[in-house]
C-alpha positions in Angstrom: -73.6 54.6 -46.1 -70.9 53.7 -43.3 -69.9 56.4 -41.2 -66.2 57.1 -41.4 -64.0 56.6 -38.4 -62.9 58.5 -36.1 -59.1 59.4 -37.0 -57.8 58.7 -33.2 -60.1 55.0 -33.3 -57.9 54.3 -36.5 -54.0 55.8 -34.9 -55.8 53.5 -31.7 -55.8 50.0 -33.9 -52.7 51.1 -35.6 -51.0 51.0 -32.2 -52.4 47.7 -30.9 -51.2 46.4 -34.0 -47.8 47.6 -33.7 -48.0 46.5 -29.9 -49.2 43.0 -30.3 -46.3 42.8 -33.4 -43.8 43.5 -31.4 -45.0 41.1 -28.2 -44.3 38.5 -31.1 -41.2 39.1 -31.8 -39.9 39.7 -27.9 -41.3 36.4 -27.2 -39.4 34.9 -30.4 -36.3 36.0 -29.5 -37.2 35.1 -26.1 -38.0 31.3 -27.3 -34.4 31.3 -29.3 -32.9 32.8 -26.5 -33.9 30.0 -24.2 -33.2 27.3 -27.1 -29.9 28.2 -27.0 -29.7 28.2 -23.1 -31.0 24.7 -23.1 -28.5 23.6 -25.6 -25.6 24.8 -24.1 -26.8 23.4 -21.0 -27.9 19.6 -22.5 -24.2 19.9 -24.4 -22.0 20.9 -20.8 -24.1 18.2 -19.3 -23.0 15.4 -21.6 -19.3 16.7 -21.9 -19.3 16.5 -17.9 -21.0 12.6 -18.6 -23.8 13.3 -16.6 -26.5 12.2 -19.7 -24.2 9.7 -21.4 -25.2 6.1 -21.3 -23.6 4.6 -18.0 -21.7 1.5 -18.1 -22.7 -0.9 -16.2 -21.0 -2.3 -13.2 -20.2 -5.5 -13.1 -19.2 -7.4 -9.4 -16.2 -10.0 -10.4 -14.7 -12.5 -7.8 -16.4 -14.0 -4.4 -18.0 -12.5 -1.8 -16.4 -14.3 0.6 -12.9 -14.9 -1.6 -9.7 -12.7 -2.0 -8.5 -11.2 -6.0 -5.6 -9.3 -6.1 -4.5 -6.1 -8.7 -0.9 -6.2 -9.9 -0.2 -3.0 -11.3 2.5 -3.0 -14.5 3.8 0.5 -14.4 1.4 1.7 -16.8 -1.0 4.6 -16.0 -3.8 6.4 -17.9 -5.8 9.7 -17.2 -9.3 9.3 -16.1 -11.1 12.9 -15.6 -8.1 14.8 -15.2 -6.8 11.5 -12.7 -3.7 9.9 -13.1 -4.8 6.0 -12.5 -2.2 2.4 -12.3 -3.0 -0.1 -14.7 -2.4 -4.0 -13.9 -3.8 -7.3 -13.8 -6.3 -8.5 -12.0 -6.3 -11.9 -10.8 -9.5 -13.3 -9.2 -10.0 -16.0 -6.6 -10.1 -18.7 -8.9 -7.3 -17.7 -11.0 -8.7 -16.4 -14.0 -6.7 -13.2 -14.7 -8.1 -10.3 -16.3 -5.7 -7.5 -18.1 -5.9 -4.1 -18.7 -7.7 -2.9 -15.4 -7.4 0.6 -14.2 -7.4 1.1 -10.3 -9.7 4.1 -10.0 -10.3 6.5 -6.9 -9.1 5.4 -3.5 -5.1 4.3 -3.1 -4.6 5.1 -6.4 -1.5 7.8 -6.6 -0.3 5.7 -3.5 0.0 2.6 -5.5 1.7 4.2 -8.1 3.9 5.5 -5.5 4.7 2.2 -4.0 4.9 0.7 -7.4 7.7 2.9 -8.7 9.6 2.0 -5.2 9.5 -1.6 -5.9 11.0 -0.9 -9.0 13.6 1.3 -8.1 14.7 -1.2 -5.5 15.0 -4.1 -8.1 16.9 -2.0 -10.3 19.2 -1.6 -7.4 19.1 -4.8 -6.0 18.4 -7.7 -8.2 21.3 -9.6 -9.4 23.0 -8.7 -6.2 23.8 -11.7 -3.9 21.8 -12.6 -1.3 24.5 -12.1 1.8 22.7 -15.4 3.4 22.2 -18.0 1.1 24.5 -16.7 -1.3 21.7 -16.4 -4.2 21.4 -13.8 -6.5 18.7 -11.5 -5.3 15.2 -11.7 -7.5 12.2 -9.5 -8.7 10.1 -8.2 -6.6 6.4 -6.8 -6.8 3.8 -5.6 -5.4 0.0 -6.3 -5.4 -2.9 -5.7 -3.5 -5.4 -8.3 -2.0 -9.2 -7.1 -2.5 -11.5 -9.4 0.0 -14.7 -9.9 -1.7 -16.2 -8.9 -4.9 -14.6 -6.1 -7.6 -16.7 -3.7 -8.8 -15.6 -3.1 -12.3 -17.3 -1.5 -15.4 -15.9 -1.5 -18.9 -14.4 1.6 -21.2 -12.9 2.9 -24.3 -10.0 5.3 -23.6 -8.1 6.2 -26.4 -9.6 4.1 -28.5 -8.3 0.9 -26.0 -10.5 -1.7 -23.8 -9.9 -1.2 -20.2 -11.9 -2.6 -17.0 -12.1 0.2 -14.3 -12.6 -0.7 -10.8 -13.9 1.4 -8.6 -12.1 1.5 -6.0 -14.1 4.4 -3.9 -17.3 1.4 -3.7 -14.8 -1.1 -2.0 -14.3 -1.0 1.8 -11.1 0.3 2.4 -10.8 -2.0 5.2 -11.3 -4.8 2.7 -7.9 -3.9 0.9 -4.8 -4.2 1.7 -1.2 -4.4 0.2 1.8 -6.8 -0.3 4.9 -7.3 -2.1 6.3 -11.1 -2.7 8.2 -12.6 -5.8 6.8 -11.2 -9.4 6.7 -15.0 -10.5 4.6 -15.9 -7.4 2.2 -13.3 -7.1 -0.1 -15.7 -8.6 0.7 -18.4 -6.0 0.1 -15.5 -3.6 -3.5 -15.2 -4.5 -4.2 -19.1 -5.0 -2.9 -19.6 -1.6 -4.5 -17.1 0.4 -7.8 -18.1 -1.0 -7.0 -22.1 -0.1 -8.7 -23.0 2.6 -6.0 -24.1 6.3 -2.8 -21.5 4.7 -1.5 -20.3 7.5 0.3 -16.7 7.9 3.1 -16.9 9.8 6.1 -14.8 11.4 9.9 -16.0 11.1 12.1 -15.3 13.2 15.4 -13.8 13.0 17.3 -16.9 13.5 15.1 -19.1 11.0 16.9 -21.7 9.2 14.4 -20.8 6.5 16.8 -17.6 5.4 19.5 -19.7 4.5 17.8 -22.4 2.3 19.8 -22.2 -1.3 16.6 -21.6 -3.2 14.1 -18.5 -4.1 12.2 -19.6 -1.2 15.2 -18.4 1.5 16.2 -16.0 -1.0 12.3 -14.1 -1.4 12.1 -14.9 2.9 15.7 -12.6 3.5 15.4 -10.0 0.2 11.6 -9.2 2.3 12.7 -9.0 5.3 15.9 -6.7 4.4 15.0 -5.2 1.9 11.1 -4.4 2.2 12.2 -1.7 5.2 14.3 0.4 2.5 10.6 1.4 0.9 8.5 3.8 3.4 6.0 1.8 4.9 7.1 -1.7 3.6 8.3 -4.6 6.0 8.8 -8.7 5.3 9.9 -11.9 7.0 6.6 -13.3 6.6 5.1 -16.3 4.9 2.1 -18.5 3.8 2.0 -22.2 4.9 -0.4 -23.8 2.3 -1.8 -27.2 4.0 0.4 -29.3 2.0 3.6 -27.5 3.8 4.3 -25.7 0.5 5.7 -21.5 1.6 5.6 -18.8 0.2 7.7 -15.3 1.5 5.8 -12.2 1.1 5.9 -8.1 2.9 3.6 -6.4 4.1 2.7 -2.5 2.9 1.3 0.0 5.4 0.4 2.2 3.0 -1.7 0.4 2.1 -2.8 -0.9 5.7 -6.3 -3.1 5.3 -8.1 -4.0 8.3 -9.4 -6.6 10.1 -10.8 -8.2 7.0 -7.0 -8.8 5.9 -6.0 -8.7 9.7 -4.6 -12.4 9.9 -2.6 -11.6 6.5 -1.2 -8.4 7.3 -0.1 -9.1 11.2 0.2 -12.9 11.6 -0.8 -14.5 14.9 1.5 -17.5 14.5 5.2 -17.9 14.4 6.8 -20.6 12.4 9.7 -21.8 15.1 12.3 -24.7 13.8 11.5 -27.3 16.2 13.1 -31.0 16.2 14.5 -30.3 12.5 10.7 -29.1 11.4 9.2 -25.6 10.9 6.0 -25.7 13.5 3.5 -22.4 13.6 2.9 -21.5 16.9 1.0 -18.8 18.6 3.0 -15.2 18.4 4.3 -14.5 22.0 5.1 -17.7 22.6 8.5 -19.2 23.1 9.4 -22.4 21.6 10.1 -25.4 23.5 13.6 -26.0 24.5 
């Protein structure tokens, strides 16, 4: 016959019970109490984008060729950023739409943006004071050299192309204003091999020429200075004598990249009744 037990061996087991009973349940609530940590952490992680799927990033254009973003006034929100939206035209003249300029220069292109079209709405349809031609459209774009990285996204339920602007060189971009209808021309030409960026000067007979060439050469040169950081009264020679009138926008300043584009080194002088480019600094022959 089995001795009974002791009554302080039976409150003993009793309490070990209890003890080990209630180490399960601390550690329970301990577990959910974690779960729910990790949770919250996995969901503020993927609200902040840090473990959604990335886009990939695509490089458009040439390495060793020019594309150019023409923003349209548009804009679009982009974590809590206000970003332009354009056109971008690459060096072969495909032109992609719907691209978002994101990160660097983007509230300054907005800025110079609205300027420009401020000015037209001032200006355009105003005679030219030289050539007697009504004043025309201008706009401004900005000349990437090299490659674009760009990804692709869904915002508001819209296709857009974002480049990233904060991966390009700032020295690799800079910006210019020209004729809307030639912004185009503007990137074909700076990317054809021989154009030449040149100076006029004040007395060129180019200003007076009855067409949108000496109309887009005086309405740069004149008006450009109204906008902070703006100035014109250059052009393009394209090899097959073809111009082109553009400005220049220091806020937007580029650097030695965009160097020959943005400060010419020539001057295109009016010499025995034909425009000739010749270094800047030097006078023409008498």
């Amino acid at each position: 016959m089995a001795s009974p037990r002791p009554l302080y061996a039976q409150g003993a087991n009793s309490a070990a019970q209890a003890s080990s009973s209630a180490q399960r349940g601390g550690k329970a609530k301990l577990y959910a109490v974690i779960g729910v940590v990790v949770i919250v952490l996995l969901a503020a992680l993927y609200a902040s984008g840090a473990l959604r799927p990335q886009a990939s990033v695509h490089y458009l254009g040439s390495p060793s060729g020019y594309e150019g973003f023409v923003p349209n006034g548009q804009t679009v929100n982009i974590n809590g950023h206000t970003d332009p939206v354009g056109n971008l035209i690459l060096n072969n003249g495909t032109t992609i739409h719907d691209v978002i300029w994101n990160g660097r220069y983007a509230n300054t292109i907005i800025q110079n943006h609205n300027q420009i079209v401020q000015s037209n709405n001032q200006f355009v349809g105003q005679t030219d004071p030289v050539n007697n031609q009504p004043y025309v459209p201008l706009q401004d774009f900005y000349v990437i050299k090299g490659q674009v990285p760009i990804e692709q996204a869904t915002i508001n339920g819209q296709t857009y192309y974002v480049i990233d602007a904060n991966n390009i060189n700032p020295a690799n971009i800079a910006g210019f204003y020209t004729y809307d209808k030639w912004v185009p021309n503007f990137v074909t030409a700076i990317n054809t091999p021989g154009v030449i960026p040149a100076e006029l000067p004040g007395n060129s007979p180019v200003f007076q020429w009855t067409n949108a060439t000496g109309t887009v050469a005086y309405e740069t040169m004149s008006l450009g200075p109204r906008i902070r950081g703006f100035s014109g009264g250059v052009v393009l020679v394209l090899p097959n004598g073809t111009m082109i009138p553009y400005g220049t926008n220091d806020n937007v300043p580029g650097g030695m990249p965009l160097f020959n584009f943005t400060t010419p080194q020539e001057v295109l002088w009016y010499i025995n009744s034909s425009l000739v480019p010749l270094p800047a600094g030097s006078s023409p022959p008498s």
